[in-house]
PLY file of the C-alpha trace (Angstrom):
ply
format ascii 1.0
element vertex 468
property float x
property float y
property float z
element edge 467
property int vertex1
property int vertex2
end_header
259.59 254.03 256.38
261.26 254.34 259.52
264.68 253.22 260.28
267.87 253.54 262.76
270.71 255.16 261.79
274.38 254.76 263.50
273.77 256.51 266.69
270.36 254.44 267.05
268.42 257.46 266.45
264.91 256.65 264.06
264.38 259.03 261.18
262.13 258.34 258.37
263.26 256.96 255.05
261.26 257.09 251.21
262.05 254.86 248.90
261.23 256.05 245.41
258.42 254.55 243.58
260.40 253.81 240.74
262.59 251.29 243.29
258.59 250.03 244.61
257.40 248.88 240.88
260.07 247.28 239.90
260.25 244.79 242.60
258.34 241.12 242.14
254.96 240.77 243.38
255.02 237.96 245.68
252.73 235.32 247.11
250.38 236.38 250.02
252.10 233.86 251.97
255.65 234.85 251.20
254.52 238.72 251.99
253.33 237.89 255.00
256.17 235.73 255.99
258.43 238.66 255.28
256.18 241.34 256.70
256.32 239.68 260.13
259.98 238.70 259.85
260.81 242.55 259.12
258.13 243.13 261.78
260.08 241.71 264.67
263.55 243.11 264.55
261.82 246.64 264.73
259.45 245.81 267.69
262.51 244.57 269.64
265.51 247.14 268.68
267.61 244.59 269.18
271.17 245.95 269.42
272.85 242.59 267.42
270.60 243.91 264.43
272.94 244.55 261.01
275.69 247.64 261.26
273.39 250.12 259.53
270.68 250.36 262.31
269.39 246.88 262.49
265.85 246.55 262.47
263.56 246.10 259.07
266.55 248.11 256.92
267.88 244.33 256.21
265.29 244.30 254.42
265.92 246.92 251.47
269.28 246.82 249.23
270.46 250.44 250.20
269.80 250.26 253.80
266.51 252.15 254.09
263.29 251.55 255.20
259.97 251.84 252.60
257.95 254.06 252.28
254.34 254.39 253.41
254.97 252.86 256.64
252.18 255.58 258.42
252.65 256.90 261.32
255.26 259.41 262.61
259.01 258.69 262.85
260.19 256.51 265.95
257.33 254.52 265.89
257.34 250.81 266.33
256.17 247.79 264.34
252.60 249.03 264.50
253.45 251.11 261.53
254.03 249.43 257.99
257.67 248.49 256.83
257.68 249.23 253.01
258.52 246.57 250.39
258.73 244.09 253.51
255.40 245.65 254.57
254.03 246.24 258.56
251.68 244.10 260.42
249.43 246.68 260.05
249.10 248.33 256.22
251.69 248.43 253.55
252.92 250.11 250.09
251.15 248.64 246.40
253.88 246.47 245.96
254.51 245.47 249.47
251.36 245.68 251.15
250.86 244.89 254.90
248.94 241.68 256.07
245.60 242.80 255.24
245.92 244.12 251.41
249.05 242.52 250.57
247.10 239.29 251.05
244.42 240.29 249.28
246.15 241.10 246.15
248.04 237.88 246.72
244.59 235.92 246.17
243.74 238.01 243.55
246.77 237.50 241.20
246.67 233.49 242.37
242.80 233.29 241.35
241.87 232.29 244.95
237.95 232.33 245.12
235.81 229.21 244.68
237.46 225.83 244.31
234.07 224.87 242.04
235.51 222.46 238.52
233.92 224.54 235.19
234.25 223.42 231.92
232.81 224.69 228.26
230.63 223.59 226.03
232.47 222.38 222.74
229.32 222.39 220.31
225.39 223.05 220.39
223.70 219.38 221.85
222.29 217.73 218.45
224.43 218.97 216.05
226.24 216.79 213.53
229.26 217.55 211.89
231.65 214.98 209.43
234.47 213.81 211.41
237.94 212.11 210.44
236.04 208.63 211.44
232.60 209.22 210.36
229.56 211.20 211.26
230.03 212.74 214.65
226.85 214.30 216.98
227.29 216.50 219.63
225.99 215.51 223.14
225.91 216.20 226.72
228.83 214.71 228.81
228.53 213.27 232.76
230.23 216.98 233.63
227.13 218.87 231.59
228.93 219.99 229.06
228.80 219.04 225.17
231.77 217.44 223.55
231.88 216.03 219.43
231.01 211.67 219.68
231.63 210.04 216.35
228.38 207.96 216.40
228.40 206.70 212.75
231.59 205.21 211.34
231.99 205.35 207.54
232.94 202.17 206.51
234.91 201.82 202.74
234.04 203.15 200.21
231.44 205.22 202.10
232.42 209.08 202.74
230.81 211.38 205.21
228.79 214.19 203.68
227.35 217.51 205.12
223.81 218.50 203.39
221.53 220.91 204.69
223.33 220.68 208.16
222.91 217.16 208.59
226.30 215.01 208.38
225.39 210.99 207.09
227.70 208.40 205.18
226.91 208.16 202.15
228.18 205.89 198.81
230.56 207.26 195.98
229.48 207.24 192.69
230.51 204.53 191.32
230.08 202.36 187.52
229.36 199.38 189.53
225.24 198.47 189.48
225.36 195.08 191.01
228.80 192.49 192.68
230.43 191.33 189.44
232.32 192.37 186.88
231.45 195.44 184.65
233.13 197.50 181.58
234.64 200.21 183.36
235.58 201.79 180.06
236.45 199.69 176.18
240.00 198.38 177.47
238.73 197.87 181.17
236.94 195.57 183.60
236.05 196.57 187.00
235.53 194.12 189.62
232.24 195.40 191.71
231.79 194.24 195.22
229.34 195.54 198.01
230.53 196.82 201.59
227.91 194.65 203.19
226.05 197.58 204.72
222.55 197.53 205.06
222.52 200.03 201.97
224.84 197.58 200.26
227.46 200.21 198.93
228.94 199.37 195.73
232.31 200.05 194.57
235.12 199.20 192.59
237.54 196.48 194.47
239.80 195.89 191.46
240.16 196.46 187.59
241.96 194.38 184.84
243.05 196.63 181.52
242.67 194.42 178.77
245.31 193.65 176.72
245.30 194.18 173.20
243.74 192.94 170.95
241.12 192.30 173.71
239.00 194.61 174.77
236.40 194.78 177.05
233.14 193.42 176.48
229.55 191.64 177.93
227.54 193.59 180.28
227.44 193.42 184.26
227.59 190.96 186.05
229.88 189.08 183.78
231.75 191.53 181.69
234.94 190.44 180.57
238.12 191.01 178.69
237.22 189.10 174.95
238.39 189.14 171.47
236.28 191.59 169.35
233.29 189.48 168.13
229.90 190.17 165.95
226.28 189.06 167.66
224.05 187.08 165.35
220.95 187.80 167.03
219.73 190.06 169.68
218.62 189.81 173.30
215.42 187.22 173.62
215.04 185.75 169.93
214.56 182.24 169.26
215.25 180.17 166.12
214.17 176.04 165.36
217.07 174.00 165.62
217.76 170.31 164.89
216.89 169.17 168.33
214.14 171.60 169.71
214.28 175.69 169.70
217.43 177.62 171.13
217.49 181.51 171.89
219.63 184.27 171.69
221.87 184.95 175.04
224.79 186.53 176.21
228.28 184.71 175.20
231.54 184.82 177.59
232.87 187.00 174.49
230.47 189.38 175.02
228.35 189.32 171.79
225.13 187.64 171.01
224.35 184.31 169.69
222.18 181.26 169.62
222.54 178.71 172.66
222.25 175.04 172.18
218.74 173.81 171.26
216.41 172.61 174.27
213.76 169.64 172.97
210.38 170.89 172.76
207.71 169.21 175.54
206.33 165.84 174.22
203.93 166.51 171.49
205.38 169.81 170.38
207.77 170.87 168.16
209.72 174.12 167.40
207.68 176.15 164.70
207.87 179.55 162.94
210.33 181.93 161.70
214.26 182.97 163.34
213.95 185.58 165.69
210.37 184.20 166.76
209.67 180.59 166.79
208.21 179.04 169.08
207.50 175.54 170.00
203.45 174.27 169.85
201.30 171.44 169.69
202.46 168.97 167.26
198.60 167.57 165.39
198.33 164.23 166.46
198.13 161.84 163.78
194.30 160.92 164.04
192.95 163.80 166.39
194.78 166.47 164.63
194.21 169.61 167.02
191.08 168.70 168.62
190.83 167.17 172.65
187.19 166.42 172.30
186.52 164.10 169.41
186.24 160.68 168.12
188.01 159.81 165.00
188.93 156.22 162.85
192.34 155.61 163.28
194.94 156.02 160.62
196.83 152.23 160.91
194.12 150.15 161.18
190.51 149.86 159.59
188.90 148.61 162.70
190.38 151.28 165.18
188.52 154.06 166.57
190.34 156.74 168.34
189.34 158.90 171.54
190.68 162.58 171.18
191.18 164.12 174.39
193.74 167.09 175.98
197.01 165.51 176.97
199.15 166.67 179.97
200.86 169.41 178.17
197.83 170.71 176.82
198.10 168.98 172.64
195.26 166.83 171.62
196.57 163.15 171.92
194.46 160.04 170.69
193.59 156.97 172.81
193.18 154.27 170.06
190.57 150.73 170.35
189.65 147.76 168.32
186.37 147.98 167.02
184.54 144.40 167.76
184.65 141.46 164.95
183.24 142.45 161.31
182.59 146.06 162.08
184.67 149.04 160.85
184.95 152.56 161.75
183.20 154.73 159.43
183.86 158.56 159.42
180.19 159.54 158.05
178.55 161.71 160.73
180.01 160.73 164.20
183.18 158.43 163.72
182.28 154.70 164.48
182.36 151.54 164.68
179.95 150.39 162.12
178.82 147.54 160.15
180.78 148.24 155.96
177.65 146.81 154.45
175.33 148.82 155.45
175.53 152.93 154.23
176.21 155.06 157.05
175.53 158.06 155.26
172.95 160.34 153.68
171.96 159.89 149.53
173.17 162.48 147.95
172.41 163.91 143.91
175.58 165.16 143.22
179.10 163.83 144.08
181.23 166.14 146.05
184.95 165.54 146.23
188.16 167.04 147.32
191.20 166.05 145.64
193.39 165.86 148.56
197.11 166.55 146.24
198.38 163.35 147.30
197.41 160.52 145.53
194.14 160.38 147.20
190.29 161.64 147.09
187.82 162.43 149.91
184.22 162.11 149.46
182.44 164.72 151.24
179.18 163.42 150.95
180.69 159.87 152.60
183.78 160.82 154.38
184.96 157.87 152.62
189.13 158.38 150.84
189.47 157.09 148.31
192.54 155.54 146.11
192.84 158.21 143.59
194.54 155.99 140.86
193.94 151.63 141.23
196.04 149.19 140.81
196.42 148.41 137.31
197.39 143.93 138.08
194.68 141.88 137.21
194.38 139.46 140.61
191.81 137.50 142.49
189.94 138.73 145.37
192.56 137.53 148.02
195.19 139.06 146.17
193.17 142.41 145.47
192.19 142.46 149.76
195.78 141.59 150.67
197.10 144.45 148.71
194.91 146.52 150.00
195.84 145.76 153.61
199.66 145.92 152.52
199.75 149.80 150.75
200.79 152.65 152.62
199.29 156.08 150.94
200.02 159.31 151.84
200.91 158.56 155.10
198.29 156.07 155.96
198.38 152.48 155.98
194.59 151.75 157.55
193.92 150.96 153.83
190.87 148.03 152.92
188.77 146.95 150.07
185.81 148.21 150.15
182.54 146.91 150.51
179.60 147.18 147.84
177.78 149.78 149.02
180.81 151.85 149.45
182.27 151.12 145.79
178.88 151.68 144.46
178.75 155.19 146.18
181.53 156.63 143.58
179.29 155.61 140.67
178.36 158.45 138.62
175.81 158.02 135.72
176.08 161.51 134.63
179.25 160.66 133.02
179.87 159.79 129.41
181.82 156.82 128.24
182.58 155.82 132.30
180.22 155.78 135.24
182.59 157.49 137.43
184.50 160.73 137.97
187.25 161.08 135.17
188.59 164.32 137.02
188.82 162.91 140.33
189.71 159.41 139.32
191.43 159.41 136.05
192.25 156.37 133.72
189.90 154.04 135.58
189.78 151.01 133.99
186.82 149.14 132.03
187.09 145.78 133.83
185.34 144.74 137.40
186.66 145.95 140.54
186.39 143.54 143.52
185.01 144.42 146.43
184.61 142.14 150.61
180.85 141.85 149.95
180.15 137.51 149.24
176.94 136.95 147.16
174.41 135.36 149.65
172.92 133.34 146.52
176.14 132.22 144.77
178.57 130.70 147.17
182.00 131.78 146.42
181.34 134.34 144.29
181.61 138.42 145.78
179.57 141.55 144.18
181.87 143.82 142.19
181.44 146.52 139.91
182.21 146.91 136.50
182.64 151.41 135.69
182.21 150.96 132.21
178.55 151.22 132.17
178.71 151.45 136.39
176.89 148.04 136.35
176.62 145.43 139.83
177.51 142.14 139.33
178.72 139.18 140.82
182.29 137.22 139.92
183.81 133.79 141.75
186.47 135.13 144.10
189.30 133.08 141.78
188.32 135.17 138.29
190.94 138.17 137.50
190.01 141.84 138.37
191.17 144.98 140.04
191.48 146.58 143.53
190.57 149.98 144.41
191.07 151.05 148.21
189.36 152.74 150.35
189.87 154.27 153.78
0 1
1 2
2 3
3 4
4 5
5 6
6 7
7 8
8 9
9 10
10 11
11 12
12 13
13 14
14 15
15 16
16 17
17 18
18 19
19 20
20 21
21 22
22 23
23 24
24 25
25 26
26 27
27 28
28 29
29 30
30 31
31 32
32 33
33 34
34 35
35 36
36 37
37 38
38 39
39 40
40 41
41 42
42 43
43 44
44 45
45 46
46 47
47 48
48 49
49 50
50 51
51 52
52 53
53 54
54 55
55 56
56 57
57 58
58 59
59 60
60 61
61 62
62 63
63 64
64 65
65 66
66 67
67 68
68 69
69 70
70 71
71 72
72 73
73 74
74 75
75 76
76 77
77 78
78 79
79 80
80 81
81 82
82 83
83 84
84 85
85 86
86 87
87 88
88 89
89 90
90 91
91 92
92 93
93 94
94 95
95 96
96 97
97 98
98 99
99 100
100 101
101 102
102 103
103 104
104 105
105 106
106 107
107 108
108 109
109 110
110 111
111 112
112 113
113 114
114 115
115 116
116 117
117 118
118 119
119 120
120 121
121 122
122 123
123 124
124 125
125 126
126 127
127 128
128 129
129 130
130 131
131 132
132 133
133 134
134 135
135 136
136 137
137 138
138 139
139 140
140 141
141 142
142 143
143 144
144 145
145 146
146 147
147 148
148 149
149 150
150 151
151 152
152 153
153 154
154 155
155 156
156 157
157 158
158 159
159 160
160 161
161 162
162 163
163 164
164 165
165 166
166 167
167 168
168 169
169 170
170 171
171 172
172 173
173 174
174 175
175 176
176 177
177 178
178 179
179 180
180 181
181 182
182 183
183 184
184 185
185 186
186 187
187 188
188 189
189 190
190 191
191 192
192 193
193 194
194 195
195 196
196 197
197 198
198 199
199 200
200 201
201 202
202 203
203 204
204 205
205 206
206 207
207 208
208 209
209 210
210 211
211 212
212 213
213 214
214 215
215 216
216 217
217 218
218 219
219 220
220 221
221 222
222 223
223 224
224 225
225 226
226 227
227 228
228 229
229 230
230 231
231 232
232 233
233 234
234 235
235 236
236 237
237 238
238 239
239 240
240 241
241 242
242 243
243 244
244 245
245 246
246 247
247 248
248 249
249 250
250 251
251 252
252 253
253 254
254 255
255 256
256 257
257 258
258 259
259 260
260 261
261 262
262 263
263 264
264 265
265 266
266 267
267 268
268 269
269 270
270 271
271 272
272 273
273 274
274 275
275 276
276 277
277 278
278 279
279 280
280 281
281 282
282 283
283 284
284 285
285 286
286 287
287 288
288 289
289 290
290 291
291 292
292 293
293 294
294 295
295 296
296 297
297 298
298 299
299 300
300 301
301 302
302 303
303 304
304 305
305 306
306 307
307 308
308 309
309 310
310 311
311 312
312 313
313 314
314 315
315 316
316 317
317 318
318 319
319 320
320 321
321 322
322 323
323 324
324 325
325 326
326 327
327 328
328 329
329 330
330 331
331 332
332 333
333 334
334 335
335 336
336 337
337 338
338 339
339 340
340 341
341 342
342 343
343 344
344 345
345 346
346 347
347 348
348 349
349 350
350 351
351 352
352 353
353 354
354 355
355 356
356 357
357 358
358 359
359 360
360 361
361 362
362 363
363 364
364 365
365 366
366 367
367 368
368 369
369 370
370 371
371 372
372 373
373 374
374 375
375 376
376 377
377 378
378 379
379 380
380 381
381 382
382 383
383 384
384 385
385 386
386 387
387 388
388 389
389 390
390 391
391 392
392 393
393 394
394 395
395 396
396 397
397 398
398 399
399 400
400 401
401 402
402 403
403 404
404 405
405 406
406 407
407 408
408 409
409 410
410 411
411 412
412 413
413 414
414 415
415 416
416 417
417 418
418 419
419 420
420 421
421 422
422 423
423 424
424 425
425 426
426 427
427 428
428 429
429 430
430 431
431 432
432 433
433 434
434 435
435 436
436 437
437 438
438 439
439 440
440 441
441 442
442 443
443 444
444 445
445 446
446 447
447 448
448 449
449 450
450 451
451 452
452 453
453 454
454 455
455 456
456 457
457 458
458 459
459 460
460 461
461 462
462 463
463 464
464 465
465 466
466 467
């Protein structure tokens, strides 16, 4: 550097390069500012300049003028001015116009004013996020930045599994919204989060005090007193009243509900654990919906059998017309009495029925297994008839002659009629509807002594055996 000294002579000046580095780098304006400041004292040698020379020396601490200034000594402001640096070129640290300004820009990263920005994540990519599950995608500026684009809602937690991130439920004991035994002294209210997965979880549990304990299964498990079932899941039992099965008490054990009726025509049969209700036989049809049969009340009924609405044979009963009955030989019906409606037979063929009464096989006729043992007229003997109610029927009638006649059995000894089937029969005349077309007021009967026909006046004394 050159510089004045007290007699305004110019001599050159170094300043170390220790004094150089340890100066701040400045701004490329503020270099310049001071390089043409310094610049113009120099070029004008201005006589008012400071005591030690005036000129660019202001510049520097100690007086001096930089180094590198170029150029030999007495030169003007062409030539650089050190730290304060010439028009022209300067030092490192002070530079002239042209590199001081262009390390200026380079330390200020002057360039491009172009906006950049860096990609936070690859585009696709999921990851678990403090929200939810969060994708990576590709922002208005083009680059990638982390979007939570699945919220986890309670009790849902995001989970990472083979690099895809999803919500996903907790395990839980909870199988359906309810209540459920979350362990023996527990019970765990279950709702659902409403998601589309319906997530189940625990919203609330209640211990169970003792001597309570939990008990019942989901979804109305419960705190109970301990309790013993009496039947298991699905068994049924008859019960005065219909059939009742086994379910699930409040207490959490297993019992029998309270009977339901059985449908119309049924009733509850079969053993506990598996009964079951089913057709009740109707009274006349029994089991069968596609029959005729005599009815059981009445003599001169015949009854229709036919399937009823919940699937049991039910009879449809009518009168049969004026001085007919309804005979069971062959097809049930209405017939004439006096006149056999069945096939001759050899050999009688009964069933002793075990309840007072006999059925002939051969006639379909039943019979009264023991007679009445009172002595009466014929009115009396018919009106008794009529009157007795026998093993559950009460469609009970003399008979008529060919009828009585049809239990006669000369094969017997000492009685003309079965002594196994009907026992103790008695040796006087039994009276039967059939009048005696040449005796006016008398009827035929028949006497089972010697199994003889004959014909009595309707006011003598014999017995009544009835028939149905």
């Amino acid at each position: 550097m050159k510089g004045a000294d007290s007699d305004g002579e110019w001599r050159s000046v170094r300043v170390s390069r220790s004094h150089r580095t340890s100066m701040p780098r400045l701004p490329a304006w503020a270099a310049l500012f001071i390089g043409v400041a310094a610049a113009g004292p120099l070029a004008c040698s201005d006589s008012s300049s400071p005591a030690n020379g005036g000129g660019a020396e202001a510049s520097v601490p100690d007086g001096r003028g930089g180094d590198a200034g170029g150029g030999p000594e007495g030169s003007g402001a062409s030539e650089g001015m050190g730290d304060g640096g010439g028009p022209d070129r300067g030092s490192d640290d002070g530079g002239g116009i042209d590199e001081g300004v262009a390390d200026a820009d380079l330390a200020d990263g002057g360039g491009s004013d172009v906006a950049t920005c860096t990609n936070a994540c690859p585009n696709g990519l999921t990851q678990c996020g403090s929200a939810g599950v969060q994708t990576c995608k590709l922002q208005p500026n083009g680059c990638t930045q982390w979007v939570t684009t699945q919220p986890c809602t309670t009790p849902e937690t995001c989970s990472l599994s083979a690099g895809t991130a999803s919500c996903q439920c907790p395990a839980t004991v909870c199988t359906q919204v309810g209540t459920v035994c979350q362990d023996p002294m527990t019970v765990a209210t279950c709702a659902s989060n409403g998601d589309a997965g319906g997530c189940l979880y625990v919203a609330s549990i209640i211990p169970c005090a003792a001597p309570q304990s939990c008990a019942g299964l989901a979804p109305v498990a419960a705190c109970a007193a301990a309790c013993t079932s009496t039947c298991t899941m699905g068994e049924t039992a008859c019960a005065p009243g219909g059939i009742e099965t086994c379910t699930l008490g409040a207490d959490g054990c297993w019992g029998y509900g309270a009977p339901v009726a059985c449908p119309i025509r049924q009733s509850c049969t079969g053993m506990a654990g598996a009964a079951a209700c089913a057709c009740t036989p109707d009274p006349v049809c029994g089991l069968s919906v596609s029959a005729s049969a005599c009815g059981t009340t009445s003599s001169t009924q015949i009854v229709s059998c036919a399937m009823g609405p919940n699937g049991c044979a039910i009879g449809s009963a009518s009168a049969c017309p004026t001085n007919l009955v309804c005979e069971r030989a062959g097809t049930p019906a209405c017939v004439d009495p006096n006149w056999a409606e069945w096939p001759m037979v050899d050999t009688p063929n009964y069933t002793d029925n075990g309840d007072g009464t006999v059925t002939d096989n051969g006639t379909a006729l039943v019979w009264q297994q023991n007679a009445s043992t009172a002595l009466v007229v014929q009115a009396d003997a018919a009106a008794y008839c009529a009157e007795l109610n026998l093993a559950g029927y009460t469609d009970w009638r003399l008979p008529t002659i060919v009828e009585l006649v049809s239990i006669v059995d000369p094969t017997e000894f000492n009685s003309a009629i079965s002594s196994t089937y009907f026992p103790n029969t008695l040796s006087s005349f039994f009276w039967t509807t059939t009048p005696d077309a040449s005796e006016a007021g008398d009827v035929w009967t028949v006497t089972f002594d010697i199994g003889s026909v004959t014909s009595a006046g309707v006011i003598e004394s014999g017995y009544g055996r009835c028939v149905r």
